[in-house]
C-alpha positions in Angstrom: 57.2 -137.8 46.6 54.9 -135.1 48.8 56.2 -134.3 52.1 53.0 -134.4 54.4 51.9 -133.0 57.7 50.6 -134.6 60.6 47.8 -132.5 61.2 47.1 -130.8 64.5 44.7 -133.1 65.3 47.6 -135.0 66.7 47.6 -132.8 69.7 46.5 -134.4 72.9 42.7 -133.1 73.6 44.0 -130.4 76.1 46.5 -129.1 73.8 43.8 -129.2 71.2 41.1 -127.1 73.6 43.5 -124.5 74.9 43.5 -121.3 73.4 47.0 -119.3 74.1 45.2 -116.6 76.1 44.1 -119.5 78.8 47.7 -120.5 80.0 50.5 -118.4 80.9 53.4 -117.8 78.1 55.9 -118.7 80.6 54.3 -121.8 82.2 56.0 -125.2 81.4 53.3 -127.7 83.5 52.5 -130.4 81.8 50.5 -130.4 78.8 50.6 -126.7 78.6 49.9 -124.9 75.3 53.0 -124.4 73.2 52.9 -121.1 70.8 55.9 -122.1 69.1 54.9 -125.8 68.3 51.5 -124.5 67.1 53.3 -122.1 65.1 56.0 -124.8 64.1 53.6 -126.5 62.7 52.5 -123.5 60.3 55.6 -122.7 59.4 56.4 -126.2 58.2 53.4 -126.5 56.3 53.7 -122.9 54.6 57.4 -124.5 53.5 56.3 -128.0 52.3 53.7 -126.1 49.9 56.3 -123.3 48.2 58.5 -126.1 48.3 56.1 -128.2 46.0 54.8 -125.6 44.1 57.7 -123.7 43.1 60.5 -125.8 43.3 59.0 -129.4 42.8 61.3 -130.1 45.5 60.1 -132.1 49.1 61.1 -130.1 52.5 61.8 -132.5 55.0 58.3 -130.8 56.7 57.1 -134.5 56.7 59.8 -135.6 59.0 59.1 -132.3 61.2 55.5 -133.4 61.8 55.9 -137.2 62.4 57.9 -135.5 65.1 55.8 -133.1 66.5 53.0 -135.8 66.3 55.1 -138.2 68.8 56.1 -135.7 71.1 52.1 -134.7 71.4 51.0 -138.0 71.5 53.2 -139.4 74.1 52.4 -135.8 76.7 48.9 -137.4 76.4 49.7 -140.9 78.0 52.4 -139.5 80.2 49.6 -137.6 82.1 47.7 -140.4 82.5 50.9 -142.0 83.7 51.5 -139.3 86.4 48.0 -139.5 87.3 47.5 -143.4 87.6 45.0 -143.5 85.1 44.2 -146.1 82.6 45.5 -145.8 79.3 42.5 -146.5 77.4 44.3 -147.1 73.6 40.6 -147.6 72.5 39.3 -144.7 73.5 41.9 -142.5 72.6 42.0 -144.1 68.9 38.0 -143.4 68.8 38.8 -139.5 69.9 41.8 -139.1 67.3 40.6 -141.2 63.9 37.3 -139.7 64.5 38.8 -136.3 64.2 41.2 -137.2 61.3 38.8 -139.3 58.8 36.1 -136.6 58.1 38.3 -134.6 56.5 40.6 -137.5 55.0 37.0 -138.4 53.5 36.1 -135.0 52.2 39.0 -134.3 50.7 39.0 -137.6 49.0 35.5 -138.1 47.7 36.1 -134.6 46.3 39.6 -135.5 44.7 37.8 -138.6 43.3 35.3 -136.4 41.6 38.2 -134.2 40.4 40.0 -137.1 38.6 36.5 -138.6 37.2 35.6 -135.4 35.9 39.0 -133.3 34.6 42.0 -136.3 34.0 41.6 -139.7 31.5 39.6 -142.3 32.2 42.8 -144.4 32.3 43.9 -142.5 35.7 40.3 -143.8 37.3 41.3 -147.2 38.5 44.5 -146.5 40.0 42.5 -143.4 41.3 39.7 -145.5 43.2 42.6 -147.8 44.8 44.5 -144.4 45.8 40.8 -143.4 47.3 40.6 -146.3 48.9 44.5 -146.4 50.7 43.6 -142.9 51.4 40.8 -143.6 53.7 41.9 -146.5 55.0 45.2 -145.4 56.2 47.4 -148.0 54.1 48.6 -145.7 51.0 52.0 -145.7 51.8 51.8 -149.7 51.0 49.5 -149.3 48.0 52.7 -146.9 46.9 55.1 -149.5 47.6 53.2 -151.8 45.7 52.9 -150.0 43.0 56.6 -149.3 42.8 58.1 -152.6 42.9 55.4 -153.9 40.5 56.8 -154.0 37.2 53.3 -154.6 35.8 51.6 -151.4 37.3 50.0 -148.8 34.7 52.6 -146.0 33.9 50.9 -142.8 34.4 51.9 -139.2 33.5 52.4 -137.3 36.7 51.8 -138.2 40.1 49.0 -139.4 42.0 46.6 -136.7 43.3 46.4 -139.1 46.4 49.9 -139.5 46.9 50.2 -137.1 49.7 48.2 -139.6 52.1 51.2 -141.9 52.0 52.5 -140.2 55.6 49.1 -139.5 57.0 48.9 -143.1 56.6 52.4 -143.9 58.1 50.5 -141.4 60.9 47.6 -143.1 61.0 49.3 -146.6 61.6 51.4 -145.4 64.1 48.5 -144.2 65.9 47.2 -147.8 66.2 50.2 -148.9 67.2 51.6 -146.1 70.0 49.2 -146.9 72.3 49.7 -150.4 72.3 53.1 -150.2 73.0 52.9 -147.7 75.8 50.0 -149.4 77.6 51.9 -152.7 77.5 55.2 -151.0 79.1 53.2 -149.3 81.5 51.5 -152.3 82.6 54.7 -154.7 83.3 56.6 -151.8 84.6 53.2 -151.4 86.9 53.4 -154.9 87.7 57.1 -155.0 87.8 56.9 -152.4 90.7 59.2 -150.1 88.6 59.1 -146.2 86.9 56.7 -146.7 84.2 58.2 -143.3 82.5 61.8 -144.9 82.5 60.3 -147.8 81.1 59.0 -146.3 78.3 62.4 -144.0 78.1 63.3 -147.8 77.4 60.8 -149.0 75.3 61.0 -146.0 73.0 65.1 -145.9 72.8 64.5 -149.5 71.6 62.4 -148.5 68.6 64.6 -146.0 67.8 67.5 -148.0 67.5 66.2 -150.9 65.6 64.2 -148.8 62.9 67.4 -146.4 62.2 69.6 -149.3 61.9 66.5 -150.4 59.1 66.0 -147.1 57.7 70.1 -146.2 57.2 69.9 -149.9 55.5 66.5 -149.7 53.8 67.4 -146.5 52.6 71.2 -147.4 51.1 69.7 -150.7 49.1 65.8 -149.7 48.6 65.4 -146.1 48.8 62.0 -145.7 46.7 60.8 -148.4 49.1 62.4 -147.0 51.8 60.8 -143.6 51.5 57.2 -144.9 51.8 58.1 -147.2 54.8 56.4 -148.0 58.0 59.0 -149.3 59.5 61.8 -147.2 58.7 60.1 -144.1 60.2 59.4 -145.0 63.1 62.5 -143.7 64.9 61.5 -140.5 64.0 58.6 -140.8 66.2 60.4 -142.7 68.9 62.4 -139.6 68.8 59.6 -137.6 69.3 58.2 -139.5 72.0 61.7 -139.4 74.2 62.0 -135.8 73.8 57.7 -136.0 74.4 59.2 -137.5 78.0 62.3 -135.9 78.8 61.2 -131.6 77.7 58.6 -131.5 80.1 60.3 -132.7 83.1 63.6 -130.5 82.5 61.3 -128.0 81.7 59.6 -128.1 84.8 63.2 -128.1 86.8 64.6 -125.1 84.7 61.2 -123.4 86.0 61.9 -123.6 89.7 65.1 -122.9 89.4 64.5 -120.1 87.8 61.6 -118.9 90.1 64.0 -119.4 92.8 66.7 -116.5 91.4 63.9 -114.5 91.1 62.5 -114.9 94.5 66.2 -114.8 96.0 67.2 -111.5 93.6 63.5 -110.5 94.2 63.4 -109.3 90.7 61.2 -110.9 88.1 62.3 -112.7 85.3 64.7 -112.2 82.5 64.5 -113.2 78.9 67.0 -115.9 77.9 69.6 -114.8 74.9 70.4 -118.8 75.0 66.8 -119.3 73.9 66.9 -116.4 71.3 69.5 -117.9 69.5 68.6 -122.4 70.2 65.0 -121.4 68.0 66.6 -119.4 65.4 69.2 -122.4 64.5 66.3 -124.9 64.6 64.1 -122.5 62.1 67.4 -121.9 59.9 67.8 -125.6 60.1 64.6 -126.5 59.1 64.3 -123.7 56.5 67.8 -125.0 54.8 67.3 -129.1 54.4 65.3 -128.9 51.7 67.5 -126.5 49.7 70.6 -128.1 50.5 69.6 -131.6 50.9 67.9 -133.5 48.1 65.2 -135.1 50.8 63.3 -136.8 48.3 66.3 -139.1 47.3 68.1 -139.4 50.0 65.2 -139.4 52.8 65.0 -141.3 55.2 68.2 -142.8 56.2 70.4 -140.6 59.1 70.0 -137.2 57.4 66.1 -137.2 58.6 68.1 -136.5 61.4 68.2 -132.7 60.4 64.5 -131.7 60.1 64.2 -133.5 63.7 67.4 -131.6 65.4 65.8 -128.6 64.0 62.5 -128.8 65.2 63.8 -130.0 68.6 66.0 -127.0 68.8 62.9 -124.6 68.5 60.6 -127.0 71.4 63.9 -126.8 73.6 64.2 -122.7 73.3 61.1 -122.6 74.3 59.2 -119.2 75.4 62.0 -117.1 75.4 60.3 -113.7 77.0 62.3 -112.0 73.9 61.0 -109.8 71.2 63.4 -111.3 69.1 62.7 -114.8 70.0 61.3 -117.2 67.8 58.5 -118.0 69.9 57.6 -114.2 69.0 57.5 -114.7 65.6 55.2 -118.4 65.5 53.0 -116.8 68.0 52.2 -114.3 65.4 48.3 -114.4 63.8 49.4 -115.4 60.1 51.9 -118.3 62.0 48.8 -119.4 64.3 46.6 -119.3 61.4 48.6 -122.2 59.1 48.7 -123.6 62.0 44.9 -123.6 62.9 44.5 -124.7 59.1 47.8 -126.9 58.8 45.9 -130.6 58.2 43.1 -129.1 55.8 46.1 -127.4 53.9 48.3 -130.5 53.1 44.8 -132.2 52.5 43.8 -130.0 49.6 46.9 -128.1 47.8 48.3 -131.8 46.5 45.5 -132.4 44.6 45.3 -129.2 43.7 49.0 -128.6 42.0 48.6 -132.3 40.3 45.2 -131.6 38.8 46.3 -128.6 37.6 49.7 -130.0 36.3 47.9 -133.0 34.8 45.2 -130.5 33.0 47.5 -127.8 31.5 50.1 -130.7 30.6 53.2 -128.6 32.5 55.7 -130.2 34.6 55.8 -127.5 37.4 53.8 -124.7 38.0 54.7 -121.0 37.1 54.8 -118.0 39.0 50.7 -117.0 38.4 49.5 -119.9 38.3 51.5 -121.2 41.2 50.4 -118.3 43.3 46.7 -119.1 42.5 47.2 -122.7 43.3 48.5 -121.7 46.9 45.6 -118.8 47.4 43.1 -121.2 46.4 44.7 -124.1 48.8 44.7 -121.7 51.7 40.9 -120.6 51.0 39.8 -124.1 50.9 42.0 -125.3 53.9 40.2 -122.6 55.9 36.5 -123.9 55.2 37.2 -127.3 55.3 38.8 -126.4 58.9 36.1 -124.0 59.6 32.7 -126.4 58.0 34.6 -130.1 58.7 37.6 -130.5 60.9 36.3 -127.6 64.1 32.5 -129.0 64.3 33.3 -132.7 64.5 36.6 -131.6 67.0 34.0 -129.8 68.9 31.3 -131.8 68.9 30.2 -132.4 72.8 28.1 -135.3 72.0 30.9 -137.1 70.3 33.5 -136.1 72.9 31.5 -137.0 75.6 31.4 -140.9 75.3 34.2 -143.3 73.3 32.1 -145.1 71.7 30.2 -142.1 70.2 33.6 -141.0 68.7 34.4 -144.5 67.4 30.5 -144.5 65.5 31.3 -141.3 63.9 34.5 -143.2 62.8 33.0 -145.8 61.6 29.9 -143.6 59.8 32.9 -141.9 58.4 34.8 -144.7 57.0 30.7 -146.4 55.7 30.4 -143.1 53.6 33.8 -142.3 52.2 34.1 -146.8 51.1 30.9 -147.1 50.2 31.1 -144.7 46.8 34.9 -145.6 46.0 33.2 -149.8 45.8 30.2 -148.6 44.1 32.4 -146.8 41.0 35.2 -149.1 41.1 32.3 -151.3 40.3 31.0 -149.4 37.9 34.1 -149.6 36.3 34.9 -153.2 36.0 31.3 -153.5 35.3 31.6 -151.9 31.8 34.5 -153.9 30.8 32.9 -157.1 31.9 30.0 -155.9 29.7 32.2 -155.0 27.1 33.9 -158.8 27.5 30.5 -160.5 27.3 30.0 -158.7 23.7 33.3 -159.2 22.6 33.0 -161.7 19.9 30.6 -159.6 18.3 32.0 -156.1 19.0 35.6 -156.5 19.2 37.2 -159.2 16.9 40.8 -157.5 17.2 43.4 -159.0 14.8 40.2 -161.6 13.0 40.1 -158.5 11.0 43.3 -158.7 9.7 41.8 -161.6 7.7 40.6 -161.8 4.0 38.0 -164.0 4.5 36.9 -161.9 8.2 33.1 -161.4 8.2 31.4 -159.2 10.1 29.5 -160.5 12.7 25.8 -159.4 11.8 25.0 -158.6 15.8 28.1 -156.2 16.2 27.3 -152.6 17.3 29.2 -150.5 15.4 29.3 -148.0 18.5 31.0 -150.2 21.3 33.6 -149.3 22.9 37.3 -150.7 22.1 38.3 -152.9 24.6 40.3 -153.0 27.2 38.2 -150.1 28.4 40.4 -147.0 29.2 39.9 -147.8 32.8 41.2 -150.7 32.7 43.6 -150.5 30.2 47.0 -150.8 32.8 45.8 -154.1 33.8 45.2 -156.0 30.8 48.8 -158.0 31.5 48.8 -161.9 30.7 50.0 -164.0 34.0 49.9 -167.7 35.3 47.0 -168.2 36.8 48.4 -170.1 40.0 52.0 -171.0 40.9 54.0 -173.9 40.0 52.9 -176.7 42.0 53.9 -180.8 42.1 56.5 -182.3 39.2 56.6 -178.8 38.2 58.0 -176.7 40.9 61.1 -175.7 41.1 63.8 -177.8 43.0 67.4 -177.2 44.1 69.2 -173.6 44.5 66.9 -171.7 42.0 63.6 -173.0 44.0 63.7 -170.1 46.6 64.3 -167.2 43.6 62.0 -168.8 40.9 59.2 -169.4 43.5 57.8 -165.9 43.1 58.3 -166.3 39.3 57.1 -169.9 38.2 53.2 -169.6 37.1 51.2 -172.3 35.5 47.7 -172.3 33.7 47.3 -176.4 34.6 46.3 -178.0 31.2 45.6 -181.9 31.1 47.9 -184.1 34.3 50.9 -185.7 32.9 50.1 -183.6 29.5 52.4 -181.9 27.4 54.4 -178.6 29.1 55.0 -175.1 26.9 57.5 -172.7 29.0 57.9 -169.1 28.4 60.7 -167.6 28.9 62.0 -164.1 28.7 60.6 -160.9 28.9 57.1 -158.9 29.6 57.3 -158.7 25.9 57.2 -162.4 25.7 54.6 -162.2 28.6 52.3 -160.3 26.3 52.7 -162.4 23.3 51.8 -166.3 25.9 48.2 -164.8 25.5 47.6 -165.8 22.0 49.2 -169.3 22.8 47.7 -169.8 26.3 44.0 -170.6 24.8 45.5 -173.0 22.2 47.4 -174.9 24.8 44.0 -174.9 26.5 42.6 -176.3 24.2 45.3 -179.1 23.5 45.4 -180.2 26.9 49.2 -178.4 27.7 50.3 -177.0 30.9 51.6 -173.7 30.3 54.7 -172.6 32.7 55.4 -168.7 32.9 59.0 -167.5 33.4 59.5 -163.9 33.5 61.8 -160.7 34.8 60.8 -157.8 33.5 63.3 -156.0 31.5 65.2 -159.3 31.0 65.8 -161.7 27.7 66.1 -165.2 28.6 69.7 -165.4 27.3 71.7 -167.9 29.8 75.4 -167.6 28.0 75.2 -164.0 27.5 76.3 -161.4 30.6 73.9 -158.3 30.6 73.7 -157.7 34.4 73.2 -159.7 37.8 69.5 -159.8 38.2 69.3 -160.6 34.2 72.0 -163.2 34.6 71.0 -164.4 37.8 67.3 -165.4 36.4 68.8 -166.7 32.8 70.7 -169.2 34.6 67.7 -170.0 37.4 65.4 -170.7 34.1 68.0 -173.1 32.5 68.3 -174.9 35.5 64.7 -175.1 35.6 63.8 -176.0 32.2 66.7 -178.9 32.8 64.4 -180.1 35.5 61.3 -180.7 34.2 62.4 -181.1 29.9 59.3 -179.4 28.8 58.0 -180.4 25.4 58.4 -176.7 24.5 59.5 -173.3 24.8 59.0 -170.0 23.8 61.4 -167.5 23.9 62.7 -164.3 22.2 65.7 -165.0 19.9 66.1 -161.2 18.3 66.2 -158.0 20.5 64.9 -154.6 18.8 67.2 -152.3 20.8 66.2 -149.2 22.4 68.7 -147.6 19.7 66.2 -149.2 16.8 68.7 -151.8 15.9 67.4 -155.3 16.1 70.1 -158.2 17.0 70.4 -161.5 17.8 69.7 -162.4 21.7 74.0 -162.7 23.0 74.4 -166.5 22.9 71.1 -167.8 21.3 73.3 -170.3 19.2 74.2 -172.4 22.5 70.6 -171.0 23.9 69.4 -173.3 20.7 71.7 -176.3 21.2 70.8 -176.9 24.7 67.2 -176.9 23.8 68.0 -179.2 20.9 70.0 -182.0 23.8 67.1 -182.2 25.6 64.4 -182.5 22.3 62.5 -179.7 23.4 60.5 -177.7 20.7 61.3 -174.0 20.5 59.0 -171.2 19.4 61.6 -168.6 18.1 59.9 -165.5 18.4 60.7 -162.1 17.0 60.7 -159.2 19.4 58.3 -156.9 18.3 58.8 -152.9 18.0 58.9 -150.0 20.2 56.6 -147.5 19.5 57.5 -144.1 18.7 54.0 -142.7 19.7 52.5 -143.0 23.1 49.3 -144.8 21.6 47.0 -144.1 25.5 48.1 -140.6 26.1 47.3 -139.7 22.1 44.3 -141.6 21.5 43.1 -140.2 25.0 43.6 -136.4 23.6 42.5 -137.0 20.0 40.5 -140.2 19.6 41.1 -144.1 18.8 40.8 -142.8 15.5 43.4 -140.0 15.0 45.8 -141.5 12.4 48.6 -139.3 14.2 48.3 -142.0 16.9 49.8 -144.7 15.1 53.7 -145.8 15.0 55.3 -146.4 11.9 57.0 -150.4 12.0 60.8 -149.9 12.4 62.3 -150.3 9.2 65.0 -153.2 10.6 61.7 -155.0 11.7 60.2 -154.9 8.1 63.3 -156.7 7.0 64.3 -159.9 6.7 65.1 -161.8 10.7 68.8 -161.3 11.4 68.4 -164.8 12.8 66.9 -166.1 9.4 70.1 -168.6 9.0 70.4 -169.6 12.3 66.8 -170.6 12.5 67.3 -172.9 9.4 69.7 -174.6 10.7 68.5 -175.6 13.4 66.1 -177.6 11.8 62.8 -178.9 12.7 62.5 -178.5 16.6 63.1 -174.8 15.8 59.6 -172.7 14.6 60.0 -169.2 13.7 57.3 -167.0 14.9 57.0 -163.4 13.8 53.6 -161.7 14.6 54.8 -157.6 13.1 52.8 -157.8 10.5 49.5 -158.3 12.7 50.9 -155.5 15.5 51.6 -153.2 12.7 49.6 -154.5 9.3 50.8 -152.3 6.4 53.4 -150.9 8.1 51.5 -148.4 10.6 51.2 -149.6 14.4 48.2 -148.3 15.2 46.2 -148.4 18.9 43.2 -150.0 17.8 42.3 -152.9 15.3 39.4 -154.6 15.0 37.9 -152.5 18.0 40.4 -154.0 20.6 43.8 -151.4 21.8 46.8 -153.8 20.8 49.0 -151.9 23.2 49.0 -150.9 26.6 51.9 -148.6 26.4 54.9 -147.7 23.9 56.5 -151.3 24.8 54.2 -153.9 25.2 51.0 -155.0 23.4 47.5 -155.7 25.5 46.8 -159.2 26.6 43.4 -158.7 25.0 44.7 -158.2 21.2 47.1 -161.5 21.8 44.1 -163.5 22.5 42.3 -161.8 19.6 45.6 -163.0 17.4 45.9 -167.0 18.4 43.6 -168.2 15.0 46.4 -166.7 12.9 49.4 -167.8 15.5 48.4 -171.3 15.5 48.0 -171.3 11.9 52.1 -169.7 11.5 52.7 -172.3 14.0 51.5 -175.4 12.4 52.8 -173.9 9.3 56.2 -173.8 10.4 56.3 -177.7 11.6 55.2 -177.1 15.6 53.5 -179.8 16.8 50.8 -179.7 20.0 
């Protein structure tokens, strides 16, 4: 996960216009220029790139600039406080988004272009959706969507837009600072009391009640955690108090200090104090990512670090030492990455995962690494120089609101506009593909002796699902359980979520599946021939998890096993289809723990069961190798696990059982001949290593429902 700057465009416009030559070193008035947060800012950025370049290792910079964002953002609305004014949230987003989406856009539409033209086409949907969160502020949550989505496409490396996910967090928080602070400023106004004491208040608040989340969030959820709105938000609540509190104790240590020297009539002296405060903060900041494993343990209390040690450096201050810190950010190189911070975490993300994706490495090397970090700072500086400085400085947007918030909106109209068009382009072709289908891509028809042909196919279409779309082609319910058929009792609230149904005739027969997203994949050959018998068909699925009620594999596995039998109790569905062998990870295939007394209570309730053979794991990575060497590389295609080509271990079992039991295997059609290979009949019969595609288990229901009927089912 990228650590990611907030970009100087967080400064409040007069930090943003001032040059250091225009304000005294030594001032502390409000608003002043800071050299050493400027330079903070650089340095942080500078570290978050070696640190993902050479290390593959996060910095805590992130947390540094959330930070440093909050303690500008709140010196802006404090003056307007102190002056009376209105606080104007509208306006002030207008000035600020229309300063940070140009170059969000840029740096996207080009990123876009990157993945389109140098990665698989397999990478392209996720990549328009990335795009898309990019622009629009929201990655962070099309991140934690992705995580906690069983069902979402496995890809090799990480997203080239996965660095947005804190610009976003950014972005939100922009929306939602101002509200917050024009709110408390208006009752305390009303109220007749210190509006800067009620937003000391307000802010403590927020910082309480997120860290209390984020320690929480963090100990049950970390990868959630991580990506989480709400469990940064003390860290810019942090910000924000020390945003209040610095100035005015700054301003106090001033006169005080102008008073000794009047008094002593001698002028002023540096501070050794303030020597050594910025030195611990830049030691402090420099060490958390090399002693601290951030990305895993981030961002519970130990985002505490990062903060202390950028708060240590604000506090020291201008020290009026050579040695000083201050001395060292005020430095050309430390003003420059900061001048070019934003554009730099913008472009050298895409640039390292690109790269990475392209040359098939892991982590970059020492030369190639140094190019990626020369070419990131070259194209950091003209995207500052051509992009972010023009629209920051342009006096007819500046001059009026509503000027800035239509170049926002002009902004957000070009960077949407392509990201629909090709994500439209892209569903297009497999819709087109789909309308062929029946001509082009018979899938496992093939398999038959008597197939044929059809005399309108095109012997160049494309397999189907298309590359693009490949990571989506999972089988689900098509709405959830509803009426007679929802659950009831303690299971309701945990099956809720679960419980799918593609509604067949009312008051018609009901098929369950049960199990895994193995058994997921193999409901689309048997969805269409419920359809077309009239049956309801009820989904029931954890991925990872073999329905297997009397067997103890672990709590969530457990915990849904027993939900589903209460379930299936409920409503005694006329059928159900479930897995009754497991091919382990180990290549051994086994009975499912328990499947005898599985079997039985199935049997007390005269309930029909589809017994179905787990199907194999491949040994080949059938996207990734048909993507490098073609659909028809024989290379790309698994061999069946022997125990799989032998006869079911639950053979006995099953013929026992008698009539209400049908075996189903389907092996022979996923891997005819003994060779698993990615495409048959023009359709891709897996989607990754583990599961096959929902469009080859339609493409298999002729030869399913024959096996069924064969073996005594009855619809």
């Amino acid at each position: 996960m990228p650590d990611s700057p907030t970009p100087s465009a967080a400064q409040p416009p007069s930090a943003v216009s001032s040059h250091p030559g225009a304000t005294d070193a030594r001032s502390t008035h409000a608003g002043r220029f800071r050299p050493e947060l400027h330079g903070l800012r650089g340095l942080a950025i500078g570290l978050v790139v070696l640190y993902h370049v050479f290390f593959d290792r996060v910095s805590g910079g992130v947390d540094v600039f959330l930070f440093l964002s909050a303690f500008l953002l709140v010196g802006t609305f404090t003056r307007r406080v102190d002056r009376g004014a209105p606080m104007r949230p509208a306006a002030y987003w207008a000035r600020t988004f229309k300063r940070l989406l140009p170059p969000t856009a840029v740096v996207s539409m080009a990123t876009l272009a990157a993945v389109f033209w140098l990665l698989p086409e397999s990478r392209r949907l996720t990549a328009l959706t990335d795009a898309a969160g990019a622009i629009l502020h929201v990655e962070n949550w099309v991140l934690i969507q992705r995580g906690v989505d069983y069902y979402a496409a496995e890809e090799t490396g990480a997203s080239p837009f996965q660095h947005f996910w804190s610009l976003s967090i950014q972005g939100q928080v922009f929306l939602l600072w101002p509200l917050l602070i024009a709110a408390t400023v208006l009752i305390a106004r009303v109220l007749r009391r210190n509006a800067r004491a009620a937003l000391a208040l307000m802010f403590t608040a927020v910082l309480v009640v997120s860290f209390a989340w984020s320690v929480h969030s963090t100990a049950t959820q970390q990868q959630i955690a991580y990506f989480d709105t709400f469990t940064r938000l003390w860290e810019f609540a942090a910000g924000s108090l020390l945003g209040l509190m610095l100035p005015a104790w700054e301003a106090h240590a001033e006169r005080r200090r102008a008073a000794r020297a009047r008094h002593r009539r001698t002028g002023p002296r540096p501070q050794l104090w303030r020597v050594w405060l910025g030195w611990a903060g830049i030691a402090g900041l420099i060490s958390c990512g090399l002693l601290v494993d951030v990305q895993g343990a981030f961002p519970g209390w130990i985002a505490a670090w990062p903060l202390a040690a950028a708060a240590l450096v604000l506090i020291a201050g201008t020290s009026g030492h050579r040695l000083g810190v201050d001395t060292l950010l005020a430095t050309g190189p430390a003003k420059l990455l900061g001048d070019i911070s934003y554009g730099l975490y913008l472009v050298h993300w895409p640039l390292l995962t690109i790269h990475l994706a392209v040359a098939g490495k892991e982590r970059a090397g020492l030369l190639d690494g140094t190019v990626i970090i020369a070419a990131s700072l070259v194209l950091a500086w003209l995207l500052t120089k051509l992009v972010d400085s023009p629209i920051r400085r342009w006096g007819w947007a500046n001059a009026r609101a509503r000027r800035a918030g239509l170049v926002v909106v002009c902004a957000l109209v070009l960077a949407l506009a392509p990201v629909a068009g090709a994500r439209e382009h892209v569903l297009g072709q497999q819709r087109e593909a789909e309308a062929r289908a029946v001509a082009d891509n018979p899938g496992a028809r093939v398999l038959d002796p008597d197939f044929e042909l059809h005399p309108d196919a095109d012997p160049s279409a494309e397999p189907l699902p298309t590359l693009s779309t490949l990571g989506k082609d999972w089988f689900t319910g098509t709405e959830p359980c509803t009426g007679a058929l929802e659950p009831q009792g303690a299971p309701a609230e945990r099956l809720r979520t679960r419980c799918a149904q593609i509604p067949g005739e009312e008051g018609g027969p009901v098929l369950v599946s049960a199990g895994n997203s193995r058994v997921e994949q193999l409901t689309g050959a048997l969805a269409p021939l419920a359809a077309r018998e009239g049956w309801t068909v009820i989904t029931l699925w954890e991925g990872g998890c073999t329905w297997s009620p009397d067997a103890e594999v672990n709590e969530v596995c457990d915990q849904f096993s027993a939900d589903t039998r209460a379930y299936i109790e409920q409503i005694s569905p006329d059928a159900v289809l479930l897995d009754t062998t497991f091919y382990t990870p180990d290549g051994e295939e086994v009975l499912v723990p328990g499947i005898e007394e599985t079997l039985a209570s199935l049997a007390a309730l005269d309930t029909q069961v589809i017994a179905l053979r787990d199907q194999p794991r491949l040994s080949v990575d059938p996207v990734a190798c048909t993507e490098e060497k073609g659909d028809e590389d024989p290379s790309c295609a698994s061999p069946l696990p022997e125990p799989l080509a032998q006869e079911r271990p639950d053979a006995q079992l099953l013929a026992a059982a008698g009539g209400t039991v049908v075996p189903l295997d389907v092996n022979d059609l996923i891997c005819p001949e003994g060779s698993c290979p990615p495409v048959i009949g023009n359709v891709r019969v897996s989607l990754d290593v583990n599961h096959i595609t929902e469009s080859y288990a339609i493409s298999m229901q002729g030869e399913v429902d024959a096996r069924l009927r064969e073996g005594g089912f009855r619809w």
